[in-house]
C-alpha positions, -999 to 999 in steps of 0.1 A, spaced: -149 -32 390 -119 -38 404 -86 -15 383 -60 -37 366 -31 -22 377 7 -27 376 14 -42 409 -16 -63 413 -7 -98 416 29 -91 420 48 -101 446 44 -92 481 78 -67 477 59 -52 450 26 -47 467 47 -29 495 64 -2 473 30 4 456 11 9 492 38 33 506 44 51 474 2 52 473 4 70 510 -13 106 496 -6 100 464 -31 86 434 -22 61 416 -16 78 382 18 96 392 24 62 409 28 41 381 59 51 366 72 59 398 66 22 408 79 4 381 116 19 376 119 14 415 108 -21 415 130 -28 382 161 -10 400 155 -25 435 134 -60 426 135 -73 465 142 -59 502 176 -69 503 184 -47 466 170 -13 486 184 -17 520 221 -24 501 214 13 477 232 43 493 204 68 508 207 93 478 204 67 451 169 57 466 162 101 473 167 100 437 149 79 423 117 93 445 123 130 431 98 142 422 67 117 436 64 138 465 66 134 503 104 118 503 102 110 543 82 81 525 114 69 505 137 67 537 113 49 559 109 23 529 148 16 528 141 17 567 120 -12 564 135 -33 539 164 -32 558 145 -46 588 130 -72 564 169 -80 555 177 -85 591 146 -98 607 128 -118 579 153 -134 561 147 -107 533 112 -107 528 78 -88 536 70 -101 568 30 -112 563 13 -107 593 -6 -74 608 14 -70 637 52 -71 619 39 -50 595 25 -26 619 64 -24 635 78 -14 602 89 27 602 63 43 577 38 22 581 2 23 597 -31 8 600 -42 11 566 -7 3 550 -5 -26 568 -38 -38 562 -31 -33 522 -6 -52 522 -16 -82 540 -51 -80 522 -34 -76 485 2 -93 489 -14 -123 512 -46 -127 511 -56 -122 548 -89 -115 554 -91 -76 566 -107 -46 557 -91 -21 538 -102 16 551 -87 45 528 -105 81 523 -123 64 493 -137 36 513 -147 49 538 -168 75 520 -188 45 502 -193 27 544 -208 66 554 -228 71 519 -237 37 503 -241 15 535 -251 36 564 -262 72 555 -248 84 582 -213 97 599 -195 65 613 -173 63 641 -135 47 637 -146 16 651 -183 13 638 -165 19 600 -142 -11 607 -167 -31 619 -190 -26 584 -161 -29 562 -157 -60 584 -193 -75 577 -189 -69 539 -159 -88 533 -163 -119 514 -151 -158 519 -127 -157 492 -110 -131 469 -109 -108 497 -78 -87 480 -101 -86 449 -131 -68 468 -113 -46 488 -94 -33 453 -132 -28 442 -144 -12 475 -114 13 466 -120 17 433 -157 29 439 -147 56 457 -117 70 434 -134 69 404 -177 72 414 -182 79 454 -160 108 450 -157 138 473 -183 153 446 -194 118 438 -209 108 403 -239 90 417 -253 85 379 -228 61 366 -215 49 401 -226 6 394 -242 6 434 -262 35 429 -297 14 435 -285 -1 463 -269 31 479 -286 43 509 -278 81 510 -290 83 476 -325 68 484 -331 85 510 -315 125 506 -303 143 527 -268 163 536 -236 144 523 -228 120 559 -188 110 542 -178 149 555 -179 145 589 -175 105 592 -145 86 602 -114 80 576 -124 108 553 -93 128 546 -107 167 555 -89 194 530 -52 200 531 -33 230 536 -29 252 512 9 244 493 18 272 477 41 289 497 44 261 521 75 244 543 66 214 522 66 233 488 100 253 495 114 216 509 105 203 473 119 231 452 153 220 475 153 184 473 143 189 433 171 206 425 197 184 446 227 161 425 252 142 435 281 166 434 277 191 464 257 225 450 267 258 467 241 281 486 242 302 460 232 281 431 210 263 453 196 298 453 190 305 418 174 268 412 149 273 441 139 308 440 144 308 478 161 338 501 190 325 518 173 326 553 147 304 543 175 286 521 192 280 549 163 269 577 154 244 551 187 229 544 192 228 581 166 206 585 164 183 554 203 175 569 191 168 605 165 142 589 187 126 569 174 136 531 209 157 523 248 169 535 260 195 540 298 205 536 327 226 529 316 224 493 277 228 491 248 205 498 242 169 481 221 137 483 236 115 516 256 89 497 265 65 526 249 28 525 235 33 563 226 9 579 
């Protein structure tokens, strides 16, 4: 059941980029976004030595580019810390910036085969539907995923577990080609949908048009190398110069641009 996909199997470097760049993102506009990172920076030690913009860069256009710092972040910890590789237990990967519970349980699930469940949106519509018909709690949902993980090939099931969710036990789920559906308890016995209300299932987003986050993108899509003026920056974007100027502001405070006597540009210093 399980998707053959790029990084599977690769090495644990390459199961990291794919998890954060995976964070809100599916995995179609991944894939090309994974492999020209991994070919331009093939370990921890290749990203943490890139200069800030380079990396910005190469994540235009994937979306959500607080993701991109916090990964140089972290490889840069990795560099320092772990002799310039992906530490593999829960608790180091738990310290590294961007990444939470269910980042860090990918990772150690697919890049080194520890035995923990791995609890995305997808999944844990399958525990509410499929297993319990009903809404679970945080810890009852970790506790089921828990109980369903196998001796061996653990990385394998939890891919699967995933899988059924993106592609059959969907938000409006295909229940009459999903392969569990005679063993799926919501679907025997009726009833309201229990994955709405129940724990790890993402709710609706905002809406983005006309959002921070979309007038954000528009500036850090339109960013080069060579400093851009207001101005110009104002004919790419669309934006008035007030908002122009609030947005700038802050992409500069959080490190995603500069800002000088010439216009605004990617950060090209190799911080460390």
């Amino acid at each position: 059941m399980a998707r053959d996909l790029p990084w599977t199997g690769s090495s644990p470097w390459g199961v990291f980029v794919s998890e954060t760049m995976l964070q809100q993102t599916p995995v179609s506009r991944v894939i090309r976004y994974w492999e020209s990172f991994v070919t331009a920076y093939p370990s921890p030690s290749d990203a943490a030595r890139a200069p800030v913009g380079e990396i910005l860069e190469g994540w235009r256009g994937l979306g959500y580019p607080r993701r991109a710092l916090r990964l140089r972040e972290a490889a840069t910890i990795m560099v320092d810390e772990y002799g310039g590789r992906v530490p593999d237990s829960l608790e180091s990967l738990r310290r590294l910036p961007g990444v939470g519970e269910y980042t860090a349980s990918a990772v150690a699930s697919f890049a080194f085969s520890r035995r923990v469940p791995v609890i995305d949106t997808n999944v844990g519509r399958v525990l509410a539907r499929a297993l319990a018909n009903r809404s679970l709690r945080p810890a009852e949902a970790r506790l089921e995923a828990s109980r369903l993980l196998p001796r061996d090939d653990v990385g394998a099931f939890n891919q699967s577990l995933l899988d059924l969710g993106a592609q059959w036990c969907r938000p409006q789920p295909r229940c009459e080609e999903c392969p569990v559906r005679r063993v799926c308890a919501w679907r025997e016995a009726g009833g309201d949908d229990p994955a709405t209300t129940s724990a790890f299932v993402s709710r609706p987003q905002a809406r983005f048009e006309g959002s921070e986050r979309q007038r954000r993108g528009l500036v850090l899509g339109s960013l080069e190398s060579a400093p851009l003026s207001f101005e110009l920056l104002a004919q790419r974007t669309g934006l008035q110069r007030s908002d122009l100027e609030r947005v700038v502001g802050a992409l500069v405070r959080e490190g995603f641009c500069t800002l000088g006597e010439d216009g605004v540009a990617w950060p090209t210093e190799r911080s460390r």
